[in-house]
C-alpha atoms as one frame of an Amber mdcrd trajectory, in Angstrom:
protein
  14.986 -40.859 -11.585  15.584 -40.838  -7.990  14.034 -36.960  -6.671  16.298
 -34.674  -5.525  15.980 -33.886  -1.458  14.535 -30.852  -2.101  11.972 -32.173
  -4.294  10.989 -35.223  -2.306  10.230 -33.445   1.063   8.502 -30.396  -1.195
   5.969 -33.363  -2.112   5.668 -35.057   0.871   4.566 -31.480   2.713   2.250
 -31.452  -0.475   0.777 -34.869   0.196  -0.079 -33.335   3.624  -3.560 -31.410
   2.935  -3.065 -28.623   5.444  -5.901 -26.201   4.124  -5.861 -23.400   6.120
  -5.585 -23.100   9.731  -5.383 -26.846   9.614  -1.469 -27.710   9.749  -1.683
 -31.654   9.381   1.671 -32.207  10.664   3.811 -30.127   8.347   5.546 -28.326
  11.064   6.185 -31.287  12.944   7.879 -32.921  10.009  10.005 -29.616   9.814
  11.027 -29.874  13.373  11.660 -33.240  13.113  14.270 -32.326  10.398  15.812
 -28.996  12.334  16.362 -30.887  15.437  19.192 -32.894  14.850  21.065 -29.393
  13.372  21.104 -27.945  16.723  17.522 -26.133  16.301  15.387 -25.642  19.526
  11.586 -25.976  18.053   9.124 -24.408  19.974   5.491 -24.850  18.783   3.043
 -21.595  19.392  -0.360 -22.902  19.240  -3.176 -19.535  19.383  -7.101 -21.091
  18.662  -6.167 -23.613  16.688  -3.055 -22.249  14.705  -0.100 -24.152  14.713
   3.048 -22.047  14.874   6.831 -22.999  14.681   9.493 -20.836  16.080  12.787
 -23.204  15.641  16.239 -21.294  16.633  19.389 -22.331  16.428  22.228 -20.285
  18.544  22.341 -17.202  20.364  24.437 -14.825  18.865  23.649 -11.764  16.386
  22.775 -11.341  13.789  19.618 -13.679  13.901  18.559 -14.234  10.458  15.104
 -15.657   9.956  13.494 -17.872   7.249   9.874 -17.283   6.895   7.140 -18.953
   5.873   3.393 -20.833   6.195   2.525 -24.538   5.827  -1.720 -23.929   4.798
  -2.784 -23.321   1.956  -6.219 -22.230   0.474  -8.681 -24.815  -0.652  -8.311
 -26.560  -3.936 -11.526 -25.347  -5.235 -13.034 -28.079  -7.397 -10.976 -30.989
  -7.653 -12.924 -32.921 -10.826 -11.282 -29.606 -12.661  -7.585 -30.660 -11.359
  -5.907 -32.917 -13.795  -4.333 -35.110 -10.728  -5.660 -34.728  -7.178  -4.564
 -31.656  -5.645  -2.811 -33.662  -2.712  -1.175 -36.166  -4.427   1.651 -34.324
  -5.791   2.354 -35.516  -9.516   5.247 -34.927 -11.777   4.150 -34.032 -15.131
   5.705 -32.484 -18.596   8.602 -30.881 -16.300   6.647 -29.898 -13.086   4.991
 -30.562  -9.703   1.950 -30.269  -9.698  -0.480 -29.917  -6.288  -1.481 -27.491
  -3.637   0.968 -25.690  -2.459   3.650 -26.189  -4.860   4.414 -22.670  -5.451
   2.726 -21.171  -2.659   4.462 -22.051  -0.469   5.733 -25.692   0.397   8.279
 -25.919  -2.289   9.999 -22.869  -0.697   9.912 -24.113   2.594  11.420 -27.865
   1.756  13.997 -25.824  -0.434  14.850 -23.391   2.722  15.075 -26.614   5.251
  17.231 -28.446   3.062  19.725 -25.135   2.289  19.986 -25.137   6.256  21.141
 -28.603   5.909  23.449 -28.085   3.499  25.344 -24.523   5.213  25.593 -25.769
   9.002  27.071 -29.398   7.530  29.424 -26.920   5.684  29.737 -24.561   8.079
  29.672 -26.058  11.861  30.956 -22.571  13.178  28.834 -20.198  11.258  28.109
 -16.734  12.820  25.029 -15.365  14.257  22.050 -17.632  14.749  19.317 -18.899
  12.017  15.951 -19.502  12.850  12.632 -20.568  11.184   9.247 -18.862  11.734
   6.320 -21.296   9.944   2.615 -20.459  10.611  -0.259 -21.904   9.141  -2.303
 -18.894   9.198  -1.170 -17.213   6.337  -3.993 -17.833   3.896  -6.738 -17.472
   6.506  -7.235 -14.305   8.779  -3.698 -14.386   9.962  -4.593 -13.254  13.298
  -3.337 -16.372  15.241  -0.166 -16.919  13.367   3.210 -14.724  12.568   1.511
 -11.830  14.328   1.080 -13.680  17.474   4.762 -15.223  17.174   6.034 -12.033
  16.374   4.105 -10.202  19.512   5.835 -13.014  21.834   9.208 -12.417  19.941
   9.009  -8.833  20.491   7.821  -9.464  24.642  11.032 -11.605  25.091  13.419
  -8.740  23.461  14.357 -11.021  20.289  15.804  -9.180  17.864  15.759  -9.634
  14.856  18.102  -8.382  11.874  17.235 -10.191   8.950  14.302 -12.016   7.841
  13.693 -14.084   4.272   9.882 -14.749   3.302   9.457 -17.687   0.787   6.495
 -16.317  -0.944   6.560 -16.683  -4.594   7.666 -13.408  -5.949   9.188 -14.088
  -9.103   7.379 -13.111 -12.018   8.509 -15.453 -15.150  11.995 -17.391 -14.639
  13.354 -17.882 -11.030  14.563 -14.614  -9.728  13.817 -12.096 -11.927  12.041
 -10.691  -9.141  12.182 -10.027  -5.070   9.876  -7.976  -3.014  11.367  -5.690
  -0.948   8.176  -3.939   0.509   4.252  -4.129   0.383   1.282  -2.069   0.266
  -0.586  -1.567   3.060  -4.482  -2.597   2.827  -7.043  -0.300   4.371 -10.748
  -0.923   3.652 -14.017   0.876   4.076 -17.933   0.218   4.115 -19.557   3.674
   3.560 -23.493   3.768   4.306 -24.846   7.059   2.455 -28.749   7.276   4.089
 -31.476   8.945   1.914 -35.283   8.866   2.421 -37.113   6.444   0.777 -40.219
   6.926  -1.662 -41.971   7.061  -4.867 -39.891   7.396  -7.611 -42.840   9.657
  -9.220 -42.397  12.562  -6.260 -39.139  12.416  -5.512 -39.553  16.374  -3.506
 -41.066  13.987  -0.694 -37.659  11.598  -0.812 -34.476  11.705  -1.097 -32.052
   9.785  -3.531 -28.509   8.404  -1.561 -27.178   7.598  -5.217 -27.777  11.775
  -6.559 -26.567  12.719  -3.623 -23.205  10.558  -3.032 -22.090  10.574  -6.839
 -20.488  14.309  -6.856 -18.574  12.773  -3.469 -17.395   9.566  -5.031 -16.409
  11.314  -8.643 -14.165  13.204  -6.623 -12.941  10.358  -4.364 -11.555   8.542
  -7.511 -10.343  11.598  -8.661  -8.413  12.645  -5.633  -4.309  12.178  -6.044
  -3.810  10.248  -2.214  -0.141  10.713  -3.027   2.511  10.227  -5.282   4.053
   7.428  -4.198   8.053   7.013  -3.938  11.307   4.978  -5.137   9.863   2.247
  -4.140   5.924   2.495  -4.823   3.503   3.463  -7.383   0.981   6.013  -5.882
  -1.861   4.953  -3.687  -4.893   3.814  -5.394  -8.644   4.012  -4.082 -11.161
   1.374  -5.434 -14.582   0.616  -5.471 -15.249  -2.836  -5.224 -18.974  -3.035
  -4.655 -21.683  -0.799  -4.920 -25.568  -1.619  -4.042 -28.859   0.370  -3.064
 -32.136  -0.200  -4.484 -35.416  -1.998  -3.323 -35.820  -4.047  -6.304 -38.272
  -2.357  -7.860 -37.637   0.284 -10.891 -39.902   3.001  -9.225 -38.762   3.490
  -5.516 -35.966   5.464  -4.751 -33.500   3.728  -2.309 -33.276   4.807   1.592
 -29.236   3.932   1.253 -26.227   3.489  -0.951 -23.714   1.117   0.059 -19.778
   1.193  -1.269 -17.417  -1.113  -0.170 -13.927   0.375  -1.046 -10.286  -0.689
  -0.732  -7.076   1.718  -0.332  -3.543   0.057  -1.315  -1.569   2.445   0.412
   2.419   3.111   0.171   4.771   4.311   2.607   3.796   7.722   1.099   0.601
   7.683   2.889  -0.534   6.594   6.725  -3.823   4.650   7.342  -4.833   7.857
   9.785  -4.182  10.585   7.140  -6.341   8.372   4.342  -9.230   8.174   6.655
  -9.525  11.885   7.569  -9.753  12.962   3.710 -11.900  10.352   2.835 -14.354
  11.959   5.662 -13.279  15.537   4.472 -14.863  14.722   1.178 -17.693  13.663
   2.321 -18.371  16.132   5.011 -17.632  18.751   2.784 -20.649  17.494   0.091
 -22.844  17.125   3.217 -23.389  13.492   3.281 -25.807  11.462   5.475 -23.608
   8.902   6.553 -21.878   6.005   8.036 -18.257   4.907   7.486 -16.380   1.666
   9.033 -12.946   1.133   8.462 -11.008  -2.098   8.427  -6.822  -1.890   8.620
  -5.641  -5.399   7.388  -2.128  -4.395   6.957   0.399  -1.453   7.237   3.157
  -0.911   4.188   6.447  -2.026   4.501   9.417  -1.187   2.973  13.412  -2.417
   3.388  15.719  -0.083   1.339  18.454  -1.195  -0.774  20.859  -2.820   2.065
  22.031  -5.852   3.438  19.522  -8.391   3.340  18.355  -7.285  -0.295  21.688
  -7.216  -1.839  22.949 -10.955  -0.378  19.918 -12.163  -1.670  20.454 -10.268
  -5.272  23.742 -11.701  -5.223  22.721 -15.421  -4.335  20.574 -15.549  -6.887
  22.665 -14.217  -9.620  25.247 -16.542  -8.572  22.864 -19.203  -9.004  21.172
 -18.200 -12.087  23.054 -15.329 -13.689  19.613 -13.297 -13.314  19.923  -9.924
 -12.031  17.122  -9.249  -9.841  14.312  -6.746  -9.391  12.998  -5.088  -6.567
   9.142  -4.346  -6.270   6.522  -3.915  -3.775   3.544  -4.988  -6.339   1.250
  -7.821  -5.025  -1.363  -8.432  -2.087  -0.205  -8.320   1.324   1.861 -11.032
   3.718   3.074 -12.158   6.574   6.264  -9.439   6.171   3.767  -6.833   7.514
   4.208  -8.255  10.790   7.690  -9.060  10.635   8.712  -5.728   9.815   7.475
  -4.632  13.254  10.462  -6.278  14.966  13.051  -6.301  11.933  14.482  -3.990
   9.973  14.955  -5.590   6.677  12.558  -8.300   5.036  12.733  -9.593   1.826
   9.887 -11.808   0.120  11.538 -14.719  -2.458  10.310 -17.572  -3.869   9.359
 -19.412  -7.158   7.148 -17.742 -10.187   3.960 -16.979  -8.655   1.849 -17.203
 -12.063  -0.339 -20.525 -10.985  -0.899 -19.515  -7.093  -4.353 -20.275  -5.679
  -5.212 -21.622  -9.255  -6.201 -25.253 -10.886  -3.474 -27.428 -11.356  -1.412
 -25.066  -9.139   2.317 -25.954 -10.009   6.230 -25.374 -10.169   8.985 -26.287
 -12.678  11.006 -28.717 -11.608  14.194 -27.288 -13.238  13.695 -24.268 -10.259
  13.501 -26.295  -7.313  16.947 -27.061  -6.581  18.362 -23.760  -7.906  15.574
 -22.022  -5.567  17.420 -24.366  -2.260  21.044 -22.806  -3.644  20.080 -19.810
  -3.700  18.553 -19.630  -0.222  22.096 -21.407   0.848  24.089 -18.906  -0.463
  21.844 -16.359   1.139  22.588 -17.788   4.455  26.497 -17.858   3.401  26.485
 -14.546   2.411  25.270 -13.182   5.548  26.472 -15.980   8.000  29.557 -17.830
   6.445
């Protein structure tokens, strides 16, 4: 059976091993294929990342399609059942990096363009794509860069579509209209070293910083809001010792995360994770690392064309969340006012034998059409 357009270019992006920040030529195969519809491509390269900003007319309202070409490594390929860049159909899906996350959406979103300027020449407003492959790395060469040049040049923005795989079990059952911000910490409690025997001549980091963490996970940050379950403080590691079962450690050191909601800023967090600890008289040190502010588009525009297209498509009506890890839309959201995340089920992402049904490939290309015909027919 001959594929379908969306399906062949989704595997031959796949066949391209872009591991991140290493593009391989996805982005010029994507300009190659915007060109001729009247898109001017403009390729943003920042220490090595390869950025596409592709535009096609002036007017407003710009809507923006969204997306990265790298994806992580494959991890260890004699566990993938075929080669993790040779995209293989098997038992009803595509398997290979990238197929859900995200080169399937990005084939589907090229070909809807296609398909909506051959149908409609004389659309309103302007399209454009923004494509990084930066995503899955640092992402501090990639959409924030574009979007900081964007924002220099006065380029507004009023809508932008993220492909990211959002939905949870069939095609559209879910769309994310928001994320959590992410806002880490390395705390350093120092003690005095010594003999475990005569602990009056030392002093134990671990006694001293447990009363200060109990009540860090008991503390309510906030209560979160329509949109977001409450912020949520987590250990992730934990270390101090010398090795040995009778010396008692010179420091504790927590690594911790906050997933934060609109409910909360990054500032506020910070000063009453230091109250706590001030207040139980802690020797310490505390860095803090922001990797991304919440966002959050309300019920509007953007959210309901997209909850329309894809009940049109699929008679599935859609649900909005802000669950998940962090993306690209954090920096997006700077510059415009509604983003929405949507893409295939994300259940096999950065796994073995990463894949996508094939039955959801060319509904997921309709339903980014009729996205773009909602807002621009």
């Amino acid at each position: 059976m001959t594929p379908s357009r969306t399906l062949a270019l989704s595997e031959e992006l796949i066949a391209l091993s872009s591991v991140t920040p290493d593009d391989r030529g996805c982005q010029q195969r994507l300009a190659a294929l915007l060109s001729p519809l009247g898109f001017e491509c403009e390729t943003i390269v920042s220490n090595g990342v390869t950025n596409l900003w592709a535009r096609k007319g002036t007017a407003a309202p710009l809507f923006v399609l969204a997306g990265h070409t790298d994806v992580v490594p494959a991890g260890p390929v004699d566990q993938w059942a075929s080669q993790p860049f040779v995209p293989t159909r098997r038992d009803g899906k595509l398997y290979g990096r990238g197929a859900a996350d995200m080169k399937t959406s990005i084939a589907a979103m090229v070909v809807a363009c296609e398909e909506f300027v051959r149908a409609h020449p004389n659309h309103k407003g302007s399209i454009a794509f923004l494509v990084t492959s930066d995503e899955e790395g640092p992402a501090t060469d990639g959409t924030v860069v574009v979007c900081k040049q964007l924002a220099e040049r006065g380029v507004r923005i009023d809508y932008c579509l993220v492909g990211e795989p959002t939905s949870a079990h069939v095609l559209g059952d879910m769309i994310k209209n928001g994320r959590r911000g992410s806002l880490s910490g390395r705390l350093v409690v120092k003690g005095v070293q010594g003999h475990i025997a005569y602990p009056q001549l030392a002093r134990n980091p671990i006694h001293q910083a447990a009363p200060a963490l109990a009540e860090l996970v008991a503390e309510r940050w906030d209560d979160g809001n329509e949109y977001y379950l409450p912020t949520s403080w987590q250990m992730s590691n934990i270390h101090a010792g010398a090795g040995a079962n009778n010396v008692i450690p010179g420091a504790l050191t927590i690594d911790f995360n906050f997933r934060f909601s609109t409910a909360s800023t990054a500032d506020g967090l910070e000063a009453r994770v230091h109250a706590i600890l001030d207040r139980h008289n802690l020797d310490y040190e505390l860095t803090w690392t922001l990797s991304g502010q919440p966002f959050l588009t309300p019920r509007g525009t953007l959210s309901d064309a997209v909850s329309a297209a894809i009940h049109a498509e699929t008679g599935v009506h859609t649900e909005l969340s802000t669950t998940g890890g962090t993306s690209d839309g954090r920096f997006i959201a700077k510059i415009c006012p509604q983003v929405i995340e949507f893409g295939p089920p994300n259940a096999s992402i950065h796994k073995i034998d990463e894949h996508i049904e094939v039955r959801f490939i060319d509904p997921l290309k309709n339903i980014y059409r009729r996205t773009l015909e909602n807002l621009l027919a």
